[in-house]
Structure formats: structure tokens, C-alpha cells
Wavefront OBJ file of the C-alpha trace (Angstrom):
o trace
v 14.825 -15.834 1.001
v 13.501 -13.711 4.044
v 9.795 -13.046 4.808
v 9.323 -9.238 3.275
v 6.784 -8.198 6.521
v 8.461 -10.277 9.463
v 12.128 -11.365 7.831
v 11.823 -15.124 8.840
v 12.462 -17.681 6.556
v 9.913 -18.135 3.755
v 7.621 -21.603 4.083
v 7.364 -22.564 -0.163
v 3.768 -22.702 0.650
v 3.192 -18.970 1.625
v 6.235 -17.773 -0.335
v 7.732 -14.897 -0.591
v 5.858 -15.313 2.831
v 6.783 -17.220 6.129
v 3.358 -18.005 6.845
v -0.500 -17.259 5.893
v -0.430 -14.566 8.467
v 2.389 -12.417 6.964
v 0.637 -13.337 3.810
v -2.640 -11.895 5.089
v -1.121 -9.217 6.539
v 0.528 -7.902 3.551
v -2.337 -8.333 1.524
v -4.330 -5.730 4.546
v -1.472 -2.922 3.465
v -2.618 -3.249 -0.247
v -5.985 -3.332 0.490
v -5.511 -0.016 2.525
v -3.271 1.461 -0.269
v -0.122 1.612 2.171
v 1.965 0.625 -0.568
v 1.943 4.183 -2.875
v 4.393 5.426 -5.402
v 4.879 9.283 -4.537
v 3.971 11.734 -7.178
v 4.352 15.204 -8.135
v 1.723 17.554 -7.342
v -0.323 18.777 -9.955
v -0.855 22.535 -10.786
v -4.398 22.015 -9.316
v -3.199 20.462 -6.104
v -1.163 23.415 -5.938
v -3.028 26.064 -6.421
v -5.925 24.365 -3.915
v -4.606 22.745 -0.946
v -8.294 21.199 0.115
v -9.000 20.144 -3.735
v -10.498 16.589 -3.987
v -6.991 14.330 -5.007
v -7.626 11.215 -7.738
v -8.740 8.760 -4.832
v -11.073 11.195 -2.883
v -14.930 11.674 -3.907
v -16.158 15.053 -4.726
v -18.701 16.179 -2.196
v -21.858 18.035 -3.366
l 1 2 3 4 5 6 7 8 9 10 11 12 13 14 15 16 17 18 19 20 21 22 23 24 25 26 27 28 29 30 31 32 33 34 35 36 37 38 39 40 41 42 43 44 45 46 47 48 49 50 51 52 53 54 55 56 57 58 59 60
């Protein structure tokens, strides 16, 4: 099994990972939501191009 962020081998202490540092900086990506599943838009996201999306706060 290859490392998933650097594609060395994995260490059985870190796995899937080669070493704390691929570990850590896979966790980073999920932390900043760069793992996403892409969705539709909605008819709202549509119709308003600068419309607050499900992870932005509304402004007042």
C-alpha cells in the first residue's frame, strides 16, 4: 500500500500514511474542507450568484 498524499510506502504506524507528516498533512486538507463532493446548484444559487452558500455566514 502507497502513501495517499506522497505515494511512499505506508509505515503500519501512520497507515494508510508513510509518516506523521503525511498524516498531519492530510488531516490540514480536511480541516480546510479541500476534500468536497461537488453538488448541483440550487434554484437559489441560481437565480443569485452572490447568495450566502450552506458554509458561508449571512452578513447583516
Amino acid at each position: 500500500m502507497s502513501c495517499p498524499i506522497c505515494g511512499k510506502t505506508a509505515d503500519a504506524k501512520y497507515r494508510p500514511f508513510c509518516s506523521g507528516r503525511c498524516a498531519d498533512v492530510d488531516l490540514a486538507r480536511w480541516l480546510r474542507e479541500d476534500y468536497t463532493i461537488p453538488a448541483p446548484l440550487t434554484e437559489a444559487e441560481d437565480d443569485d450568484p452572490d447568495a450566502p452558500g450552506p458554509h458561508t455566514p449571512e452578513t447583516r
